[in-house]
C-alpha positions as CSV (number, residue, x, y, z in Angstrom):
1,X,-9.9,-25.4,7.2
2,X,-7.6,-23.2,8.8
3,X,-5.5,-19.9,6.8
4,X,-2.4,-22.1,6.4
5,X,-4.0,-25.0,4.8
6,X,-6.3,-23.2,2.6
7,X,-2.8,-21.3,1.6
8,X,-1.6,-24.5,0.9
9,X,-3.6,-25.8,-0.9
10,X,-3.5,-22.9,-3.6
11,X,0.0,-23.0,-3.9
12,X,1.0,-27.0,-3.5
13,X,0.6,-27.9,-7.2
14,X,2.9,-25.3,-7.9
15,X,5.6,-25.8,-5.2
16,X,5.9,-29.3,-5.6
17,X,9.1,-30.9,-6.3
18,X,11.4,-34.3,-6.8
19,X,13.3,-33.6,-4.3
20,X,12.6,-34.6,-0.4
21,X,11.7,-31.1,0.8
22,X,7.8,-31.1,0.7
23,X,5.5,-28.2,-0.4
24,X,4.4,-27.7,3.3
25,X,7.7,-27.3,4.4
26,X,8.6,-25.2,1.7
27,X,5.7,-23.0,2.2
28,X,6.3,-23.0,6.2
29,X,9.7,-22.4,5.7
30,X,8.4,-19.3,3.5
31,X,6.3,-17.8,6.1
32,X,8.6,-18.2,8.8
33,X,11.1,-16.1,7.2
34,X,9.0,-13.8,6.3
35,X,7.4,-13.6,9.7
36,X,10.4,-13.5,11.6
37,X,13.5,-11.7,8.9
38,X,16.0,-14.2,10.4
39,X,18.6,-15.1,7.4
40,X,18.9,-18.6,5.9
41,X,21.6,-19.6,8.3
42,X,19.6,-18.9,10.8
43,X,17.1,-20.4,9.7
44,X,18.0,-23.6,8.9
45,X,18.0,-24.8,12.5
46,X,14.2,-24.7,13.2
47,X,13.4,-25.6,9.5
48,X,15.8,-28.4,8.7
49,X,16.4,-27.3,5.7
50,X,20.0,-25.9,4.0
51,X,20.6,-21.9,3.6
52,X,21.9,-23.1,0.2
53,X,18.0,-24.6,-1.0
54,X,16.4,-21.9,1.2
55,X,18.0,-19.4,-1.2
56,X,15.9,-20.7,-3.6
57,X,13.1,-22.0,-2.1
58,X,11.9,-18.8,-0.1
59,X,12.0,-16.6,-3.3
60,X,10.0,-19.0,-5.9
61,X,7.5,-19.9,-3.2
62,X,7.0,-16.0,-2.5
63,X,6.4,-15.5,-6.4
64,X,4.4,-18.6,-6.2
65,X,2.3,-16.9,-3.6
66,X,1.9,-13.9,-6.1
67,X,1.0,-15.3,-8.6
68,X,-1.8,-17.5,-7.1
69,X,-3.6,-15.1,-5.1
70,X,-3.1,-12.4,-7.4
71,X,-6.5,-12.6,-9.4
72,X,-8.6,-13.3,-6.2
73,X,-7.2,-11.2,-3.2
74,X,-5.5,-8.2,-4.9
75,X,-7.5,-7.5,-8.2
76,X,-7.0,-4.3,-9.4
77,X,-10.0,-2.8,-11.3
78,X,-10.1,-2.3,-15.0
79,X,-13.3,-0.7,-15.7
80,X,-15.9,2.1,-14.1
81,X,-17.5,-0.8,-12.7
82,X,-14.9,-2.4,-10.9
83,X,-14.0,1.4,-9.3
84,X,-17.4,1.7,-7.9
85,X,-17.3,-0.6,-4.6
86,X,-14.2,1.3,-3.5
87,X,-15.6,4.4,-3.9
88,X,-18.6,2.7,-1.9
89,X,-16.9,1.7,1.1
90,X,-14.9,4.7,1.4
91,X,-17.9,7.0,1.6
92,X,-19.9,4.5,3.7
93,X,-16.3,4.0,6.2
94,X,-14.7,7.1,5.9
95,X,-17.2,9.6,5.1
96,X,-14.8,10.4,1.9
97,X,-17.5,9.9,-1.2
98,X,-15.7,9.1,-4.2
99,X,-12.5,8.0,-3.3
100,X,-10.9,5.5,-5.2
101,X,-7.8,4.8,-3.1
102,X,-5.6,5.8,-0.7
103,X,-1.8,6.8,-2.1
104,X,1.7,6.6,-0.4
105,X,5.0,5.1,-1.1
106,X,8.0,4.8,1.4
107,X,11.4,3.3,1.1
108,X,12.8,-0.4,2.1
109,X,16.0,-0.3,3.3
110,X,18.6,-3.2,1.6
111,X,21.9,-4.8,1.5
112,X,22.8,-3.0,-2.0
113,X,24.5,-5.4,-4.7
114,X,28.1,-5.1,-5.3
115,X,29.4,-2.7,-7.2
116,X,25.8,-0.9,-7.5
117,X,25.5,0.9,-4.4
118,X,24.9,4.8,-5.4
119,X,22.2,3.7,-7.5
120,X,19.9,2.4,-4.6
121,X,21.7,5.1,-1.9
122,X,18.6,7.9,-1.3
123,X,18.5,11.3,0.2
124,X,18.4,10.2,3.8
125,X,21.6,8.2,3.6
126,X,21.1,5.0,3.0
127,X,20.5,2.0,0.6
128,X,16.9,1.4,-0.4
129,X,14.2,0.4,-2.9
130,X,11.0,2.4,-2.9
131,X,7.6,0.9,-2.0
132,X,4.4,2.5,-3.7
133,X,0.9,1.3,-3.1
134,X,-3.2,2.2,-3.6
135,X,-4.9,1.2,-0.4
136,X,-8.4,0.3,0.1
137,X,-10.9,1.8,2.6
138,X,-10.3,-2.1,4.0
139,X,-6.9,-1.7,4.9
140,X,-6.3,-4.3,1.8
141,X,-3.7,-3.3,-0.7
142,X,-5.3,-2.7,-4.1
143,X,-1.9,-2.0,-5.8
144,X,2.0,-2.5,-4.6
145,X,4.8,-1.7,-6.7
146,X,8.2,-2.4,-5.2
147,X,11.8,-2.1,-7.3
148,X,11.9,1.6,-8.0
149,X,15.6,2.3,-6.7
150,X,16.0,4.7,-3.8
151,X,18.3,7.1,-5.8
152,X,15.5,8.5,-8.0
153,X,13.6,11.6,-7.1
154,X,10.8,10.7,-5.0
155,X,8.3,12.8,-6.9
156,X,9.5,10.6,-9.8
157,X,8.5,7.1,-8.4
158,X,4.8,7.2,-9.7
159,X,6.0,7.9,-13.5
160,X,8.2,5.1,-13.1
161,X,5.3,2.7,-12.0
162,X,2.3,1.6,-14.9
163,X,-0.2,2.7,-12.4
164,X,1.7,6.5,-12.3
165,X,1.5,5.9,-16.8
166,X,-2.3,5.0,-16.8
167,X,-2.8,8.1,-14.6
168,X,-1.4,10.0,-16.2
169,X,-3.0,9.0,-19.5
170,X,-5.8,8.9,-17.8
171,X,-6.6,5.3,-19.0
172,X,-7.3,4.4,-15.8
173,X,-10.7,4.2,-16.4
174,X,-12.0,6.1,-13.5
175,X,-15.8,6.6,-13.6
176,X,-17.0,9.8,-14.9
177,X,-18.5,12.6,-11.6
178,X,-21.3,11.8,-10.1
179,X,-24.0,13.3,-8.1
180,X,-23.3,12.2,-4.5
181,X,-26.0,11.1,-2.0
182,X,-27.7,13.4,-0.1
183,X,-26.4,16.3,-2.4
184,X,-27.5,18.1,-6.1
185,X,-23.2,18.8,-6.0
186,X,-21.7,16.3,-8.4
187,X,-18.0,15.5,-7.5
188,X,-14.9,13.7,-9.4
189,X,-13.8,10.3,-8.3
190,X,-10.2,10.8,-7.3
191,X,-7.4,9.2,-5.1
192,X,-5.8,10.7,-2.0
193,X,-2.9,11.3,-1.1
194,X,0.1,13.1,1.0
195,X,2.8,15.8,0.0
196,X,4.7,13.1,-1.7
197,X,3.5,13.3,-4.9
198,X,2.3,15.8,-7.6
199,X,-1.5,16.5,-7.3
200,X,-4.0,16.5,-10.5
201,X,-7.6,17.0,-11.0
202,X,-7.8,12.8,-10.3
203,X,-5.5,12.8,-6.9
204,X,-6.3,15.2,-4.6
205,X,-3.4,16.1,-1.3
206,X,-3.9,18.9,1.4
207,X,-3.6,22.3,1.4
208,X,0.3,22.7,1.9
209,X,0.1,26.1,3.7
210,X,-3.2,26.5,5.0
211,X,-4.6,30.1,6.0
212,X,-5.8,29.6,8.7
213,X,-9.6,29.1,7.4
214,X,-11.9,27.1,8.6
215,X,-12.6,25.3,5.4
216,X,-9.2,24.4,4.5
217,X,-8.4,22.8,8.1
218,X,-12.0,20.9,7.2
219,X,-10.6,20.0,4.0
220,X,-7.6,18.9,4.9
221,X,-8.9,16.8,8.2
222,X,-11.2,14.7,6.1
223,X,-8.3,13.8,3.6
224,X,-6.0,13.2,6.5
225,X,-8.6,10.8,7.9
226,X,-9.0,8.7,4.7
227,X,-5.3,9.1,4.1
228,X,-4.5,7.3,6.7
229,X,-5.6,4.6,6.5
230,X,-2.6,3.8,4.0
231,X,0.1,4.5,7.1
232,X,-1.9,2.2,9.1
233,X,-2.0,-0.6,6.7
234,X,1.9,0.4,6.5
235,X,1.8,-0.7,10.4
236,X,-0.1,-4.2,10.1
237,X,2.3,-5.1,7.2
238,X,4.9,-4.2,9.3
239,X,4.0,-6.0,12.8
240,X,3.0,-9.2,10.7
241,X,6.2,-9.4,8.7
242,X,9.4,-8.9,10.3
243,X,11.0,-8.9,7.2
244,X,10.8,-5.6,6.5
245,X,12.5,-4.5,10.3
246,X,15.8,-5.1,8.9
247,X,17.5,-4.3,5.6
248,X,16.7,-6.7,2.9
249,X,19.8,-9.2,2.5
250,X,19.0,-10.5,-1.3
251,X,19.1,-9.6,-4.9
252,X,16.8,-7.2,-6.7
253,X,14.4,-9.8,-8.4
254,X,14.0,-11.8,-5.0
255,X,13.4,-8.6,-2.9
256,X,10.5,-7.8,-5.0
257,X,8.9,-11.0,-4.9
258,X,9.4,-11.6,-1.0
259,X,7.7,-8.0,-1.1
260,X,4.6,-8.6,-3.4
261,X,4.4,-11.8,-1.2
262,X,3.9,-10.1,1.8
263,X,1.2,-7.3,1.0
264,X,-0.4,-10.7,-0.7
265,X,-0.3,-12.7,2.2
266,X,-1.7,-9.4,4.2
267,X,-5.0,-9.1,1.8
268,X,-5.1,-12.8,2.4
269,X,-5.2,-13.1,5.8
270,X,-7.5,-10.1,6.3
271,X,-10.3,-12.0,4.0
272,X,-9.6,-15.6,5.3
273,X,-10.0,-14.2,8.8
274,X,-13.0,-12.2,8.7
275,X,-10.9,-9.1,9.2
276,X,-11.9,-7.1,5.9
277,X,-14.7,-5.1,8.0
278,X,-12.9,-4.9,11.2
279,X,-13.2,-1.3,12.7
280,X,-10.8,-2.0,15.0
281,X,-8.3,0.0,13.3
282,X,-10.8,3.1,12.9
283,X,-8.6,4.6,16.2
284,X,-6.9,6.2,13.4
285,X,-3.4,4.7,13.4
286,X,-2.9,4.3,16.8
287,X,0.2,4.7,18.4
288,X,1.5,0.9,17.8
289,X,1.0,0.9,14.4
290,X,2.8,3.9,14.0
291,X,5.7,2.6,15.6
292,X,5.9,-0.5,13.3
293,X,5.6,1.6,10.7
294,X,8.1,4.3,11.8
295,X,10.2,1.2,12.4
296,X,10.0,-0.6,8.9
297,X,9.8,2.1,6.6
298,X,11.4,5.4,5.6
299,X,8.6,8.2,3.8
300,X,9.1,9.8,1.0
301,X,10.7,13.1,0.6
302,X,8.4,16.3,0.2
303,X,8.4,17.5,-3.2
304,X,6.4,21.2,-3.5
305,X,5.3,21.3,-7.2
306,X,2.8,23.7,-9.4
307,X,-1.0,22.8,-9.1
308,X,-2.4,23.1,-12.2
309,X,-5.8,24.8,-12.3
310,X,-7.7,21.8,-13.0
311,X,-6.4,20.1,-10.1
312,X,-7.2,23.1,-7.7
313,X,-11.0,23.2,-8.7
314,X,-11.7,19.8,-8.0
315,X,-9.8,20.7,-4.8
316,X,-12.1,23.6,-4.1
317,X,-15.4,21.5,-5.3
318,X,-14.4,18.4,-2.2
319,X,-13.5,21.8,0.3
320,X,-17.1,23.3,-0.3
321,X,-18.8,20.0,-0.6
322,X,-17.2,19.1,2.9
323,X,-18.2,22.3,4.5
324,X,-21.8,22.6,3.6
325,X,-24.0,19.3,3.0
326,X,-21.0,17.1,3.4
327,X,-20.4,18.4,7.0
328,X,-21.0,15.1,9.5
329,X,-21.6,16.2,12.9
330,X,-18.7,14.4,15.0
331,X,-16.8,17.5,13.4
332,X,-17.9,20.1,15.5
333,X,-15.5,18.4,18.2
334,X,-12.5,18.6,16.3
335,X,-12.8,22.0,14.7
């Protein structure tokens, strides 16, 4: 069965309608306008099918698509158990024990509403909605939160998410330290992330201003490498879904479901086509990603904010870990 008709198949009994236009034209229909970002009146000459119905069409199938898949391809964990196999594969891909996710968040640029347009307009000069997500050590999307408008401080878009609350509470039920393999050192599971958001003793970023030690440029090399594996999956989302190239032409609600359905489609299409363990991407965000990415998305501004202390030991436990028993040989050529 190939990826379309196995999509199909999940969403037909939930797409199907009265009216003439079946549910595999209403999912094709879908997918080529999120594939290609044409607009509905473009559209309607290779699908046959009204700008006027595709206005509707195109949105409820994308929150179809959600809604479907959610349980099965993007599933985020609710207990310690659930965290383990993520903080599994990162250790066993990236080298990175303990790591529960990779962080970032950028902003989508879109036609603001009427009357509404300071409220989306952001600090680079422009009209946007802002794009958070967890990433997996798979390049598979663990969490996406889209809707946030581009106006707000950038170091404020986690609080406004329910991910950035249960952090924050800490009811995220991360799994208590653990002694890591090949080591007496026990280490927090935490999440990684860039400058763009405030670190804590759960979500570790780089030194800012390193000294020029040796063990901070370790330190922050390893993150980086993990890290970035959240820029890349940025890229493929980007060179699969044309969407995002220009700014999004529709209403709030819609924009966030054509969103959601694209990072579900992504996770989708990795599994259905063998690509969850695919090392092809393990070049590191190679230099065509990074164009799509640069293309489709905007980062977040830099915010400098106070480290507590709790957050800088579990900084300095990952920096010594990394530098003794944690050191992996292919290091001695990038050092």
């Amino acid at each position: 069965m190939t990826t379309f008709l196995k999509l199909l198949d999940l969403v037909a009994p939930h797409i199907q309608r009265k009216d003439t236009i079946s549910p595999r034209d209403r999912l094709a229909a879908t997918l080529r306008y999120l594939a290609t970002g044409r607009s509905y009146e473009d559209l309607k000459f290779s699908v046959a099918v009204s700008p006027q119905a595709l206005g509707c069409i195109i949105p409820e199938t994308c929150e179809v698509i959600w809604k479907v898949l959610r349980k099965e391809y993007m599933k985020f964990p609710h207990s310690k158990e659930e965290w383990f196999p993520i903080g599994q594969d990162f250790e066993e891909m990236w080298q990175f024990p303990n790591c529960l996710g990779a962080v970032d968040g950028k902003h989508v640029a879109i036609v603001p509403p009427p009357n509404l347009g300071s409220f989306f307009y952001n600090y680079k000069g422009f009209h946007s909605m802002v794009f958070m997500v967890v990433v997996s050590a798979n390049y598979e999307f663990i969490l996406c939160d889209f809707g946030t408008h581009g106006r707000i401080s950038d170091g404020g878009v986690i609080e406004n998410t329910k991910f950035g609350e249960k952090l924050a509470n800490n009811t995220l039920n991360i799994p208590d330290p653990v002694i890591i393999r090949y080591s007496n050192r026990t280490l927090p599971f935490a999440l990684v992330d860039d400058d763009a958001f405030a670190m804590r003793p759960n979500f570790l970023k780089p030194f800012s201003h390193t000294t020029g030690k040796k063990e901070e440029q370790v330190f922050n090399y390893r993150l980086s490498r993990s890290r970035r594996i959240v820029e890349s999956t940025f890229g493929i989302l980007a060179s699969k879904f044309r969407i995002f190239h220009s700014p999004l032409n529709l209403d709030a609600e819609n924009a966030v479901s054509v969103v959601k359905a694209c990072c579900m489609l992504h996770n989708f299409l990795r599994r259905e086509r063998g690509n969850r363990n695919n090392r092809a991407c393990n070049i590191l965000f190679d230099t065509q990603l990074k164009e799509e990415m640069e293309k489709a998305f905007t980062p977040l501004a830099i915010e400098r904010r106070h480290i507590t202390y709790e957050a800088k030991e579990v900084r300095n436990l990952y920096l010594t870990y990394f530098n003794q028993e944690g050191w992996v040989d292919w290091l001695d050529d990038k050092m």
